[in-house]
CHARMM-style PDB file with segment names, atoms N, HN, CA, C and O in Angstrom:
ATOM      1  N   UNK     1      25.929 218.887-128.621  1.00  0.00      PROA
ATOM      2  CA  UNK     1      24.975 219.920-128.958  1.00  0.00      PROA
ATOM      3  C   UNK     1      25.606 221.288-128.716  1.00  0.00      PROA
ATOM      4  O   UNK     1      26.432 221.412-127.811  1.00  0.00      PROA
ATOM      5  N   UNK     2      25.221 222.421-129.557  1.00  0.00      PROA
ATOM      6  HN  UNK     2      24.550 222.320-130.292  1.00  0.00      PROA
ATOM      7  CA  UNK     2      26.271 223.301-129.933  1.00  0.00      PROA
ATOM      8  C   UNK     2      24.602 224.334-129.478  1.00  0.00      PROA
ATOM      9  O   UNK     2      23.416 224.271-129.802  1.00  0.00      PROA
ATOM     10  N   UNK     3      25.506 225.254-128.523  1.00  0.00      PROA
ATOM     11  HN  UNK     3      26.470 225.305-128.260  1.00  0.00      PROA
ATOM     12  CA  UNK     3      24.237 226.535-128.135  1.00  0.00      PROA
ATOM     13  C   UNK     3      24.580 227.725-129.187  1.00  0.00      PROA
ATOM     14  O   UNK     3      25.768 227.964-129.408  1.00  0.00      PROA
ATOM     15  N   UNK     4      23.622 228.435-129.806  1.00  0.00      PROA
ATOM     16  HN  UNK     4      22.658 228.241-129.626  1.00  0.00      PROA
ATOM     17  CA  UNK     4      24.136 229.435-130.233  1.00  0.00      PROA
ATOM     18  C   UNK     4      23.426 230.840-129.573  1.00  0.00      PROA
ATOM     19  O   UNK     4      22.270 230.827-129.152  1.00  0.00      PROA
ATOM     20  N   UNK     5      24.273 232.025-129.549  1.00  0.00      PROA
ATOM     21  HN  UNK     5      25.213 232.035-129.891  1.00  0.00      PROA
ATOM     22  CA  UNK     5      23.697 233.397-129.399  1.00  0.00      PROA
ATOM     23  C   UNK     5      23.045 233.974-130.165  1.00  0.00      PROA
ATOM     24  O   UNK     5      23.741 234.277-131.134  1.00  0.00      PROA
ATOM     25  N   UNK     6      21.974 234.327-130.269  1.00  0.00      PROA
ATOM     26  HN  UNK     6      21.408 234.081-129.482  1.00  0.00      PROA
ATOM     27  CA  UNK     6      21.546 235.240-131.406  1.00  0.00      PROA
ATOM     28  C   UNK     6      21.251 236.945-130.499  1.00  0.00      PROA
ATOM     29  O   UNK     6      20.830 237.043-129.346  1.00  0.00      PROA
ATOM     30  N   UNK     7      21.594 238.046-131.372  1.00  0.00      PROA
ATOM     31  HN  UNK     7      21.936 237.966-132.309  1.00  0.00      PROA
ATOM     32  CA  UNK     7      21.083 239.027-130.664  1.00  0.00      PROA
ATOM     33  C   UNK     7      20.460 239.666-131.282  1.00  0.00      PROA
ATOM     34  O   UNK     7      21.195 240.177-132.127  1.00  0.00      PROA
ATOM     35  N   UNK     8      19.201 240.072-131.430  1.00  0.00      PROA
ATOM     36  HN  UNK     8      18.604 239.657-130.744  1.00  0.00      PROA
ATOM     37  CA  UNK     8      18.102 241.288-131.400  1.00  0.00      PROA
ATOM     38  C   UNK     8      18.216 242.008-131.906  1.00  0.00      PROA
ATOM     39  O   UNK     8      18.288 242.976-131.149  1.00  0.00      PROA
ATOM     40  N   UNK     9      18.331 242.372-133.154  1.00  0.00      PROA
ATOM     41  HN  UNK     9      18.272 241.586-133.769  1.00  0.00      PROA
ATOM     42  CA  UNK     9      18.955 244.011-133.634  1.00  0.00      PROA
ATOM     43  C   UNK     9      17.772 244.952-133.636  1.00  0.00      PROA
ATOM     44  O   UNK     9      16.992 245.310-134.518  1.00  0.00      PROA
ATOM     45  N   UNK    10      17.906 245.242-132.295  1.00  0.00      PROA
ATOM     46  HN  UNK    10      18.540 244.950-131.578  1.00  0.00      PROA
ATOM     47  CA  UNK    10      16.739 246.502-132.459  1.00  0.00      PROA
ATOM     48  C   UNK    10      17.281 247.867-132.937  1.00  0.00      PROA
ATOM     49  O   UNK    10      18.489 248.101-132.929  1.00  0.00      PROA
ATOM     50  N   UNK    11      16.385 248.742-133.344  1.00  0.00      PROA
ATOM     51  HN  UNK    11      15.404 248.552-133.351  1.00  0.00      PROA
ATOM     52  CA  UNK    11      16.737 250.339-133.675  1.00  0.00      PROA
ATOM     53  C   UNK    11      17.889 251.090-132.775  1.00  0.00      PROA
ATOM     54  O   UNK    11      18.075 250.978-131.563  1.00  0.00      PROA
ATOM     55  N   UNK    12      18.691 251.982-133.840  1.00  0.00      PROA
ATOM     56  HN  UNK    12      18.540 252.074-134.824  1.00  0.00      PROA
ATOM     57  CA  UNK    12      19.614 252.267-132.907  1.00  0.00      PROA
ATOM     58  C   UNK    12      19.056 253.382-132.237  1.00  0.00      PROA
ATOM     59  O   UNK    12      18.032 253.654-132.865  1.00  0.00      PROA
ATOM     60  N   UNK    13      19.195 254.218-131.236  1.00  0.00      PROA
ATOM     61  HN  UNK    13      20.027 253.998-130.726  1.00  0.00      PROA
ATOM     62  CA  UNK    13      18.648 255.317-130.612  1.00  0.00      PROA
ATOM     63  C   UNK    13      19.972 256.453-130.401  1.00  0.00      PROA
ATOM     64  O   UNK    13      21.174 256.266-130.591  1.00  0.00      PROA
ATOM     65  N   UNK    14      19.279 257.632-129.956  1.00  0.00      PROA
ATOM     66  HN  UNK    14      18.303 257.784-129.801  1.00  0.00      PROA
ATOM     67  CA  UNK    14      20.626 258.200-129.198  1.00  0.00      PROA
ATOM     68  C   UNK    14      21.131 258.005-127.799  1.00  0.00      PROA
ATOM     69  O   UNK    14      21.552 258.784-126.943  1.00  0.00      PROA
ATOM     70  N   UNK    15      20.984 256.961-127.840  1.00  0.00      PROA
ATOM     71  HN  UNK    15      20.642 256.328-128.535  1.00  0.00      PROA
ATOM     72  CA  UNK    15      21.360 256.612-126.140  1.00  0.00      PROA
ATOM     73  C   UNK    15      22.507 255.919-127.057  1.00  0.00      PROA
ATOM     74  O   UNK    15      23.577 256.510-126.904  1.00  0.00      PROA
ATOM     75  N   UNK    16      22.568 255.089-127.752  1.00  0.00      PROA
ATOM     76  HN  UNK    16      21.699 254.610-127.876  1.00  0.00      PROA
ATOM     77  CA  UNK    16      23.709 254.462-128.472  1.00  0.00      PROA
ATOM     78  C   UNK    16      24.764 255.068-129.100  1.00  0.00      PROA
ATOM     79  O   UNK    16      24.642 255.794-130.086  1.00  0.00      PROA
ATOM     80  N   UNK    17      25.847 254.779-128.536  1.00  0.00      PROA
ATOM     81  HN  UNK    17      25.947 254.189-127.735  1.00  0.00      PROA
ATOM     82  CA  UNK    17      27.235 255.874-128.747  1.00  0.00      PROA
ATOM     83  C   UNK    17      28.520 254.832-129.870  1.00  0.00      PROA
ATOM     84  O   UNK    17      28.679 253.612-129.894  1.00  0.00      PROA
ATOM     85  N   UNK    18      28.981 255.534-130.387  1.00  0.00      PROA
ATOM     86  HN  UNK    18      28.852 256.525-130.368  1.00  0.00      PROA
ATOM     87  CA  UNK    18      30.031 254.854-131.085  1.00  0.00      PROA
ATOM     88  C   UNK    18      31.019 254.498-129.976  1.00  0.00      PROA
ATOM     89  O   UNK    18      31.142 255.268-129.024  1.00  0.00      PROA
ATOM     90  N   UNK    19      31.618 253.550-130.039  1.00  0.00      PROA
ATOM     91  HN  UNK    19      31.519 252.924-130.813  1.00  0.00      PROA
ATOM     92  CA  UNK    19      32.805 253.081-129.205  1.00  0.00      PROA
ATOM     93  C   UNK    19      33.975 253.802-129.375  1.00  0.00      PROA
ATOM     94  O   UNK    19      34.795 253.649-128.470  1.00  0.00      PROA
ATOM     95  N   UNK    20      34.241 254.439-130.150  1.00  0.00      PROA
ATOM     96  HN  UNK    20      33.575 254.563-130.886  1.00  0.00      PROA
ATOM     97  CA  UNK    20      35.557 255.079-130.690  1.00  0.00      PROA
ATOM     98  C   UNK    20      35.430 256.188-130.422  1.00  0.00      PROA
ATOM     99  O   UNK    20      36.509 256.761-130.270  1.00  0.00      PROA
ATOM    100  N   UNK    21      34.403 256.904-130.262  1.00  0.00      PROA
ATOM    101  HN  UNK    21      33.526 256.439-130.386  1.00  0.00      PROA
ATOM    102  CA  UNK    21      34.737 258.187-130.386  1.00  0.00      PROA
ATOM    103  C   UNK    21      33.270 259.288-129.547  1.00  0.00      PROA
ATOM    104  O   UNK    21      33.131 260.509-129.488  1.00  0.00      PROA
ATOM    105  N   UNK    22      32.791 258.649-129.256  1.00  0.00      PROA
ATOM    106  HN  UNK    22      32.903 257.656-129.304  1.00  0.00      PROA
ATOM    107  CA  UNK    22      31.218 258.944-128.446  1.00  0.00      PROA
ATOM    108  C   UNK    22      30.087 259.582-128.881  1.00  0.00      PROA
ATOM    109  O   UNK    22      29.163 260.062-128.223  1.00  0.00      PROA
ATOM    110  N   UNK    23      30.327 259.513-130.497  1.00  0.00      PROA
ATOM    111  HN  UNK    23      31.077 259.123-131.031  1.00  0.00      PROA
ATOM    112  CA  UNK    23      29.094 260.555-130.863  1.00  0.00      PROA
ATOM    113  C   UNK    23      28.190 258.981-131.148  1.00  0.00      PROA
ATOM    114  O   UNK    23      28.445 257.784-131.017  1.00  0.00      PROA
ATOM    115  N   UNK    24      26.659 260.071-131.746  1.00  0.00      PROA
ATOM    116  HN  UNK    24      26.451 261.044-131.852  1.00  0.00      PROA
ATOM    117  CA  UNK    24      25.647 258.784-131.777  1.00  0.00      PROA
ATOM    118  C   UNK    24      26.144 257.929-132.384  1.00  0.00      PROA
ATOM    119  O   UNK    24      27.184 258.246-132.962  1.00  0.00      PROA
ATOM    120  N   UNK    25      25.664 256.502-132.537  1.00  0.00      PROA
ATOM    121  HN  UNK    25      24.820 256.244-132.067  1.00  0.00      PROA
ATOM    122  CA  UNK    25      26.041 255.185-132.870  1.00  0.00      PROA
ATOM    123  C   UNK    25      25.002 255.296-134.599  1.00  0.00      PROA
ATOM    124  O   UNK    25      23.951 255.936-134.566  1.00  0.00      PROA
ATOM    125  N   UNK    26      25.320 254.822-135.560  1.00  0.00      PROA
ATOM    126  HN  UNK    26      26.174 254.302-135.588  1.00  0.00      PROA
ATOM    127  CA  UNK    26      23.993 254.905-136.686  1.00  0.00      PROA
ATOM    128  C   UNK    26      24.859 253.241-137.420  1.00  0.00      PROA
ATOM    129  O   UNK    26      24.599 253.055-138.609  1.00  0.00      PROA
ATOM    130  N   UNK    27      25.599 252.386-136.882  1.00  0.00      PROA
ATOM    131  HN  UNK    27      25.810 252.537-135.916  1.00  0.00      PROA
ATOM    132  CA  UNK    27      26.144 251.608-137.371  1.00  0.00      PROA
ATOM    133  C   UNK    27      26.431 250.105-135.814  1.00  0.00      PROA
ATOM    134  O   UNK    27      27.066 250.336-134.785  1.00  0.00      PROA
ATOM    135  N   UNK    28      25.942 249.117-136.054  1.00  0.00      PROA
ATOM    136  HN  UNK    28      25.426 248.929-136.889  1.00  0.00      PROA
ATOM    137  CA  UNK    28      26.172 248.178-134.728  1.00  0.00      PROA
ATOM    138  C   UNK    28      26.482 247.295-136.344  1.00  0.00      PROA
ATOM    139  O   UNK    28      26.043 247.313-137.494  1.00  0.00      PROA
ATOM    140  N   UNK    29      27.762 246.401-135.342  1.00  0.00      PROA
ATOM    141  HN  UNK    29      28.119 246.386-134.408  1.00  0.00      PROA
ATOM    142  CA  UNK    29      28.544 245.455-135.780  1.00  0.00      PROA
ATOM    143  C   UNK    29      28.753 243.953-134.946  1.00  0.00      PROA
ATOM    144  O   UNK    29      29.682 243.802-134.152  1.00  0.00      PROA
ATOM    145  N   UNK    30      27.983 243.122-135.177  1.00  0.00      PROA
ATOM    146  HN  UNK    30      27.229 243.245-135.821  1.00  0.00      PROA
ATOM    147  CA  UNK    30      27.599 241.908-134.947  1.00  0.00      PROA
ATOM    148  C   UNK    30      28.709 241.125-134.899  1.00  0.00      PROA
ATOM    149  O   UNK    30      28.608 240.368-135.865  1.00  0.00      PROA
ATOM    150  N   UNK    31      29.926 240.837-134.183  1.00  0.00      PROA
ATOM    151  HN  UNK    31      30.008 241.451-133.398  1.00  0.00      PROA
ATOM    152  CA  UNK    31      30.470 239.826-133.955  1.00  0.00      PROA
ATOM    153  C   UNK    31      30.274 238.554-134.032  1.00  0.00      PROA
ATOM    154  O   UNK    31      29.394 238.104-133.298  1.00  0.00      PROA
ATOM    155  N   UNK    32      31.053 237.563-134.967  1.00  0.00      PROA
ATOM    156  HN  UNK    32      31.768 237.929-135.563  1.00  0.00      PROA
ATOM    157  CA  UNK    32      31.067 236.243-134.898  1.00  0.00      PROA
ATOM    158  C   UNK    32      31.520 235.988-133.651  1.00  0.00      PROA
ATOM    159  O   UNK    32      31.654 234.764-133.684  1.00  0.00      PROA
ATOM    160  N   UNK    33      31.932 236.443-132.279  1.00  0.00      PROA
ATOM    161  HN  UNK    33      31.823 237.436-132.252  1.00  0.00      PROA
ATOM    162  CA  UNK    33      32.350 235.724-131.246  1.00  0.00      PROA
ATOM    163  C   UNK    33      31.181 236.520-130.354  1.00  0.00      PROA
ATOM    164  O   UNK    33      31.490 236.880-129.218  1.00  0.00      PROA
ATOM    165  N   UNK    34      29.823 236.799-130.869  1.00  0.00      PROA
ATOM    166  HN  UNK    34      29.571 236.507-131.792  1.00  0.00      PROA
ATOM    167  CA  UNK    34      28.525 237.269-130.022  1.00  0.00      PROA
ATOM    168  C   UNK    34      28.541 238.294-129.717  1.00  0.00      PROA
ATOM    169  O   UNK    34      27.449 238.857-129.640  1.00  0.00      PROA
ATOM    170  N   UNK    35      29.821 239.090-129.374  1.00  0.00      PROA
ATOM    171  HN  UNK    35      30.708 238.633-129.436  1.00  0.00      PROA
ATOM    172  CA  UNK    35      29.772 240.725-129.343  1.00  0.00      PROA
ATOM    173  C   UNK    35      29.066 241.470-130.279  1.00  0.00      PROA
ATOM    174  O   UNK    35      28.366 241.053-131.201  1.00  0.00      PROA
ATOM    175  N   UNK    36      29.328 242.673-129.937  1.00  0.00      PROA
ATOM    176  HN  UNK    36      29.897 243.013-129.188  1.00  0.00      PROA
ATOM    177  CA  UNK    36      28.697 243.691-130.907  1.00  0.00      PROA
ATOM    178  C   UNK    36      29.610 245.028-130.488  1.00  0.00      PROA
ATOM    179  O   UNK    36      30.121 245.174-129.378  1.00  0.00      PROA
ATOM    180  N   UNK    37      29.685 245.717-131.296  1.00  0.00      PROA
ATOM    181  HN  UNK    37      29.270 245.598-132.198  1.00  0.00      PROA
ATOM    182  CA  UNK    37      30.416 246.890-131.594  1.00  0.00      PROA
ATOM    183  C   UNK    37      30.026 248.113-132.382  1.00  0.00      PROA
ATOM    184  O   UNK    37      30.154 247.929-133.592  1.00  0.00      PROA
ATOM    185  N   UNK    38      29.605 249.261-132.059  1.00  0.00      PROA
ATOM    186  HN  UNK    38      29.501 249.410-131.075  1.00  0.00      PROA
ATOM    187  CA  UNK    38      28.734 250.562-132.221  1.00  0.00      PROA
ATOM    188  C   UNK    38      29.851 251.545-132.902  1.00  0.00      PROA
ATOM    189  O   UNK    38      30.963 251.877-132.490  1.00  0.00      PROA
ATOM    190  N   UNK    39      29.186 251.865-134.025  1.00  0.00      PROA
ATOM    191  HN  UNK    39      28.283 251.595-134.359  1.00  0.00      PROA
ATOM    192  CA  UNK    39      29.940 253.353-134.676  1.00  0.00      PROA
ATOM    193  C   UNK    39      28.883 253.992-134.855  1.00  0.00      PROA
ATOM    194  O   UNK    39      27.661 253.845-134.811  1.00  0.00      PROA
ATOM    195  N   UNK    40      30.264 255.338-135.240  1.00  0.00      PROA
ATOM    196  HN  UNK    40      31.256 255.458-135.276  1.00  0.00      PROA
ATOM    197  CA  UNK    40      29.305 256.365-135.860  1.00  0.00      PROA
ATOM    198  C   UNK    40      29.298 256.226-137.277  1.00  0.00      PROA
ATOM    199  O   UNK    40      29.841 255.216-137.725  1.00  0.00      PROA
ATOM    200  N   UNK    41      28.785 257.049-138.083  1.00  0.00      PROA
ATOM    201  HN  UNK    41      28.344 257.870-137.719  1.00  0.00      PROA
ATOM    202  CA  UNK    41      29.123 256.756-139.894  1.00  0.00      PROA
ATOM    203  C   UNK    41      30.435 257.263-140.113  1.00  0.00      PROA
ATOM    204  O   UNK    41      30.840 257.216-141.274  1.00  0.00      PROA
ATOM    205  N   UNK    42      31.071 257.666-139.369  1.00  0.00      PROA
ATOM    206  HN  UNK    42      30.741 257.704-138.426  1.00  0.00      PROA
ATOM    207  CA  UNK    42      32.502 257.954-139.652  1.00  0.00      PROA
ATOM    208  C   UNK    42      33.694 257.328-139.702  1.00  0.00      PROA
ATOM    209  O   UNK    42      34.583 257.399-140.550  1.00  0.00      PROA
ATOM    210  N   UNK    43      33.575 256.368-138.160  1.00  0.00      PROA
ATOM    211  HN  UNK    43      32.853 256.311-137.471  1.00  0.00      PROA
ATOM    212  CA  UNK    43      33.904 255.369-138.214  1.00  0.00      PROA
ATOM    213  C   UNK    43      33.775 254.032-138.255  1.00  0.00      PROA
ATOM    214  O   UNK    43      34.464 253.204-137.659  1.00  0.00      PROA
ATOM    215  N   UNK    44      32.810 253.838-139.025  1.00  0.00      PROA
ATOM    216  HN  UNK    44      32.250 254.511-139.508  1.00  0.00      PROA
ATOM    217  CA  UNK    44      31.947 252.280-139.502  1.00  0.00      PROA
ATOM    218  C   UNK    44      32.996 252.464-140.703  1.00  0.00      PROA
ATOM    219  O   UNK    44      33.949 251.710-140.902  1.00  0.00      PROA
ATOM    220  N   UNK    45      32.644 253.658-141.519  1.00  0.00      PROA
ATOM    221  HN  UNK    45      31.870 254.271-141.357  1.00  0.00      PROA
ATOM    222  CA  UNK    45      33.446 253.837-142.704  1.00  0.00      PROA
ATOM    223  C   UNK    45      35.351 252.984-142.300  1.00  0.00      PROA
ATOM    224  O   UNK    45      35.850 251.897-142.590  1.00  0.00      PROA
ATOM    225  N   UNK    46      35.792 254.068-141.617  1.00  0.00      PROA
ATOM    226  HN  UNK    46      35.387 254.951-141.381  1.00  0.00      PROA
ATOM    227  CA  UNK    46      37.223 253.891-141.443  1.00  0.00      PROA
ATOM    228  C   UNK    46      37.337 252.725-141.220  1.00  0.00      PROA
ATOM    229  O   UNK    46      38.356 252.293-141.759  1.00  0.00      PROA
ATOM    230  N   UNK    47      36.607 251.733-140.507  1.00  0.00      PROA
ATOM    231  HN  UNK    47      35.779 252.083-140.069  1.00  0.00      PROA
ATOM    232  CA  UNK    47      37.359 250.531-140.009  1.00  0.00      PROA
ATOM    233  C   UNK    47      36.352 249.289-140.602  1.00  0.00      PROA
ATOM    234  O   UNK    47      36.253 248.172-140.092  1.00  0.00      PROA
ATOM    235  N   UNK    48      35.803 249.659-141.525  1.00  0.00      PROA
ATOM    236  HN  UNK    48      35.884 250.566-141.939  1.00  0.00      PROA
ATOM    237  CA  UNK    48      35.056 248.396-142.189  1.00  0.00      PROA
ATOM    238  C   UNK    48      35.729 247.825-142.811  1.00  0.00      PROA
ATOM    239  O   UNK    48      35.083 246.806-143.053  1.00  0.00      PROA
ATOM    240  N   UNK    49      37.194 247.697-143.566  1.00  0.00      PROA
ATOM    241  HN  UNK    49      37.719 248.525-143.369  1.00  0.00      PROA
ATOM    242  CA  UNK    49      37.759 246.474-144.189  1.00  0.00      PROA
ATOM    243  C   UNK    49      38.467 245.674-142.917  1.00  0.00      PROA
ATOM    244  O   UNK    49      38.827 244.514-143.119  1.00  0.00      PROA
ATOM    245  N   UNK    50      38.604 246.072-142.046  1.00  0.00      PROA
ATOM    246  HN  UNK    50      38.311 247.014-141.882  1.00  0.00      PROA
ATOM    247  CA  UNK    50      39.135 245.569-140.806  1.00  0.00      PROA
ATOM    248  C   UNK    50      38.130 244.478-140.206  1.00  0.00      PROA
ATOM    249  O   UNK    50      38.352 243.282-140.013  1.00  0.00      PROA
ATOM    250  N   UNK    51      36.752 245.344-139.918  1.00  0.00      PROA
ATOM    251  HN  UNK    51      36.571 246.315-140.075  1.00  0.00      PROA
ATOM    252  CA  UNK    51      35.791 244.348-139.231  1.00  0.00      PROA
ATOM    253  C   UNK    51      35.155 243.085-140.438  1.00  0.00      PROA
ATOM    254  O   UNK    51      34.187 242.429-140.053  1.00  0.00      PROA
ATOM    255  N   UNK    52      35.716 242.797-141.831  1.00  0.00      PROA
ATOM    256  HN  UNK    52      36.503 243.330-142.143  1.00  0.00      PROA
ATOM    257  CA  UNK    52      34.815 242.312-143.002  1.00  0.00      PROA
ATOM    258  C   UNK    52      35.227 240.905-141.914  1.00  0.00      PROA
ATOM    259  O   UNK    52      34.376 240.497-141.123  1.00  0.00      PROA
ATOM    260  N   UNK    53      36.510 240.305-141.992  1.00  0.00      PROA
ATOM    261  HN  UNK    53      37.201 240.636-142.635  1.00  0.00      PROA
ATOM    262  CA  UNK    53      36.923 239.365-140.627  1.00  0.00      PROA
ATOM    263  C   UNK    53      36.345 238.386-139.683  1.00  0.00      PROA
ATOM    264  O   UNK    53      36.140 237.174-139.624  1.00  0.00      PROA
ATOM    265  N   UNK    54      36.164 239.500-138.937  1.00  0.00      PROA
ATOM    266  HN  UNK    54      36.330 240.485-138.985  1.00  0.00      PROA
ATOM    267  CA  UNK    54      35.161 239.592-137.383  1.00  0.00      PROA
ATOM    268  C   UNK    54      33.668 239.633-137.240  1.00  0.00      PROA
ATOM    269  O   UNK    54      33.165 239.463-136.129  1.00  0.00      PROA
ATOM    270  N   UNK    55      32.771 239.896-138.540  1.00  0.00      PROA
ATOM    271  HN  UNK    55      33.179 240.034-139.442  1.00  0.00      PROA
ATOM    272  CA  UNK    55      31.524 240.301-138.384  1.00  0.00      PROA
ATOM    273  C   UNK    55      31.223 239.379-139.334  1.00  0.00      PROA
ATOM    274  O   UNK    55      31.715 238.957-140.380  1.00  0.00      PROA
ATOM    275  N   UNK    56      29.653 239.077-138.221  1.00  0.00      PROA
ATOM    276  HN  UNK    56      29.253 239.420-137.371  1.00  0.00      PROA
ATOM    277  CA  UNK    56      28.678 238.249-138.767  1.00  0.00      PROA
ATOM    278  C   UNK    56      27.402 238.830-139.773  1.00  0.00      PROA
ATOM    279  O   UNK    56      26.953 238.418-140.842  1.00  0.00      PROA
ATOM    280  N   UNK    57      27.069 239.917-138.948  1.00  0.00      PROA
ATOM    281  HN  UNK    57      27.434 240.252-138.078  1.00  0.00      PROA
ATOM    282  CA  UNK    57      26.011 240.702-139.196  1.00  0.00      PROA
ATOM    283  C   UNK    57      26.350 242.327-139.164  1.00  0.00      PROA
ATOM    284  O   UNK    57      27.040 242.700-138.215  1.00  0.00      PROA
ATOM    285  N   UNK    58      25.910 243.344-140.149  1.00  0.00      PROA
ATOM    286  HN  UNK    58      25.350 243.041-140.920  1.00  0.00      PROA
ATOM    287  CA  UNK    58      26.166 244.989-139.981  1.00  0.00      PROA
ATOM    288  C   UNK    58      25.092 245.708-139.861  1.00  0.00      PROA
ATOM    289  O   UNK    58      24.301 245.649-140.803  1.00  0.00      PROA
ATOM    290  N   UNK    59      24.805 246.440-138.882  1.00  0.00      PROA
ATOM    291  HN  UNK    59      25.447 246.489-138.117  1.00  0.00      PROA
ATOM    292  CA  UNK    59      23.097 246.738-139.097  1.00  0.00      PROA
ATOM    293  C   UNK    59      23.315 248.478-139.672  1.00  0.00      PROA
ATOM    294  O   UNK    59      23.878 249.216-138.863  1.00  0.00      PROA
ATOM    295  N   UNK    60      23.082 248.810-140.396  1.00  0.00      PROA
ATOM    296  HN  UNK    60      22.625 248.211-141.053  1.00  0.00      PROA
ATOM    297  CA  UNK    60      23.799 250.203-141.351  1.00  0.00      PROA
ATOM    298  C   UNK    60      22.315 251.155-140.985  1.00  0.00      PROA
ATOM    299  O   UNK    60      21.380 250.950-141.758  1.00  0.00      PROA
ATOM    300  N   UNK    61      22.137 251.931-140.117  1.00  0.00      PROA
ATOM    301  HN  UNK    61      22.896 252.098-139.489  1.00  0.00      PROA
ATOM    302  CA  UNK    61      21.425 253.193-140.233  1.00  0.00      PROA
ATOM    303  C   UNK    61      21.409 254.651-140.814  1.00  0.00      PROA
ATOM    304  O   UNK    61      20.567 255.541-140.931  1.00  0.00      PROA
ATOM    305  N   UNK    62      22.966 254.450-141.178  1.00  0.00      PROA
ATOM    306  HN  UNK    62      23.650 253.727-141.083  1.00  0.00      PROA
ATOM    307  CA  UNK    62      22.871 255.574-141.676  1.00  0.00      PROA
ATOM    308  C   UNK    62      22.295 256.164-142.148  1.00  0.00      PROA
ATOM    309  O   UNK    62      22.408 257.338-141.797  1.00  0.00      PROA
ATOM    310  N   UNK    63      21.577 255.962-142.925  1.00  0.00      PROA
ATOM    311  HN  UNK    63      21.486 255.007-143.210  1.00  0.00      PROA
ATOM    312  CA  UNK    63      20.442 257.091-143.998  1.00  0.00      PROA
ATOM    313  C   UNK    63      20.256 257.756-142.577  1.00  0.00      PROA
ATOM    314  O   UNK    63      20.902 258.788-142.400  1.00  0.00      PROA
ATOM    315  N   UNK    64      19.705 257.444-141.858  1.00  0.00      PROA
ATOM    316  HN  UNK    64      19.180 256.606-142.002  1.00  0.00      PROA
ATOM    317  CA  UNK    64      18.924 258.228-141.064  1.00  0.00      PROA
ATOM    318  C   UNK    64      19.525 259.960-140.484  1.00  0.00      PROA
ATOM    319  O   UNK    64      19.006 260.890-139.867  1.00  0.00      PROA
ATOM    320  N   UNK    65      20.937 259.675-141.127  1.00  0.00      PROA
ATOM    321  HN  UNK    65      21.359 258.919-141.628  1.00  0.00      PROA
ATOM    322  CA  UNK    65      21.290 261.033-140.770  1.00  0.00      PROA
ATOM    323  C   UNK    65      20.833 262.366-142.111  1.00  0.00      PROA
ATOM    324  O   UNK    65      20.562 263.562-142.010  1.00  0.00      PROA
ATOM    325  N   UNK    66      20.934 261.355-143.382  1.00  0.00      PROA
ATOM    326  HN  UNK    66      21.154 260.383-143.464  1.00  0.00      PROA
ATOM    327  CA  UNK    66      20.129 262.283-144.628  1.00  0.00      PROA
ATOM    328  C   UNK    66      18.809 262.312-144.134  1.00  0.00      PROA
ATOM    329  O   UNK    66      18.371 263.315-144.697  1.00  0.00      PROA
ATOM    330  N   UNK    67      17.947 261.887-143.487  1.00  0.00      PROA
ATOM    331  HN  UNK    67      18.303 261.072-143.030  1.00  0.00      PROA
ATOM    332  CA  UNK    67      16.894 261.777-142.983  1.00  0.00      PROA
ATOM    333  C   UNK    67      16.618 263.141-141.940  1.00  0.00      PROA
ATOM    334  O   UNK    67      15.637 263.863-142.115  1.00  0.00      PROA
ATOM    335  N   UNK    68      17.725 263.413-140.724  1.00  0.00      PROA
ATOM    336  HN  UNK    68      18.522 262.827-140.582  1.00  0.00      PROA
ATOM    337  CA  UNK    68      17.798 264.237-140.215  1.00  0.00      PROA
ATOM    338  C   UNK    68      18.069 265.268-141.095  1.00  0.00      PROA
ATOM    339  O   UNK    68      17.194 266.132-141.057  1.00  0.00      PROA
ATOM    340  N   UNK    69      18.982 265.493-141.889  1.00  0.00      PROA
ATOM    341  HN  UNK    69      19.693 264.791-141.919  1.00  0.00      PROA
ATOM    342  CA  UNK    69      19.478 266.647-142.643  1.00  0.00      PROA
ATOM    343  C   UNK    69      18.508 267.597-143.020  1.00  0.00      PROA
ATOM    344  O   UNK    69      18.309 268.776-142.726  1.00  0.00      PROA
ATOM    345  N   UNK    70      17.807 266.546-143.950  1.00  0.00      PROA
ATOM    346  HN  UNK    70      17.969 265.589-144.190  1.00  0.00      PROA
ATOM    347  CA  UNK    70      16.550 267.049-144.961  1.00  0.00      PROA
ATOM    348  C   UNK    70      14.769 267.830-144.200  1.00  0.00      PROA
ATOM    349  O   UNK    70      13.750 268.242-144.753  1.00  0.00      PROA
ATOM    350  N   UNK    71      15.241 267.690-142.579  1.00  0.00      PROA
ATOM    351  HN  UNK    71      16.069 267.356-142.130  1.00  0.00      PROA
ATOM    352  CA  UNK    71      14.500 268.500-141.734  1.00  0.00      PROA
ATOM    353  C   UNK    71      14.318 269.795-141.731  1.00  0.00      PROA
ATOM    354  OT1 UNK    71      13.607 270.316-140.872  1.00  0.00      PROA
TER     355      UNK     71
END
């Protein structure tokens, strides 16, 4: 019998930081080995043919920064 992880993709917030580079997170990247991994839209961009690989799931918020803009 085989356990699996599932994780929660809740909303990203600004408490959530990109890993690369520390601005807000608007991009979480779901690891096939259960991790997860946080960008910004800058670098979700740069390193998405890299993570196509490694990822199970992409949870893409971005709009939400045209969202902010248009304030």
């Amino acid at each position: 019998m085989s356990s699996q992880i599932t994780m929660e993709q809740t909303p990203l917030n600004s408490l959530d930081r990109c890993d690369r580079c520390g601005a807000q997170a608007y991009v979480r990247a779901i690891l096939l080995s259960g991790g997860q991994l946080l960008f910004c839209a800058h670098h979700a961009k740069a390193y998405a043919q890299g993570l196509k690989p490694v990822v199970a799931t992409i949870q893409d918020e971005s709009e939400n920064l045209v969202a902010k803009a248009a304030k």
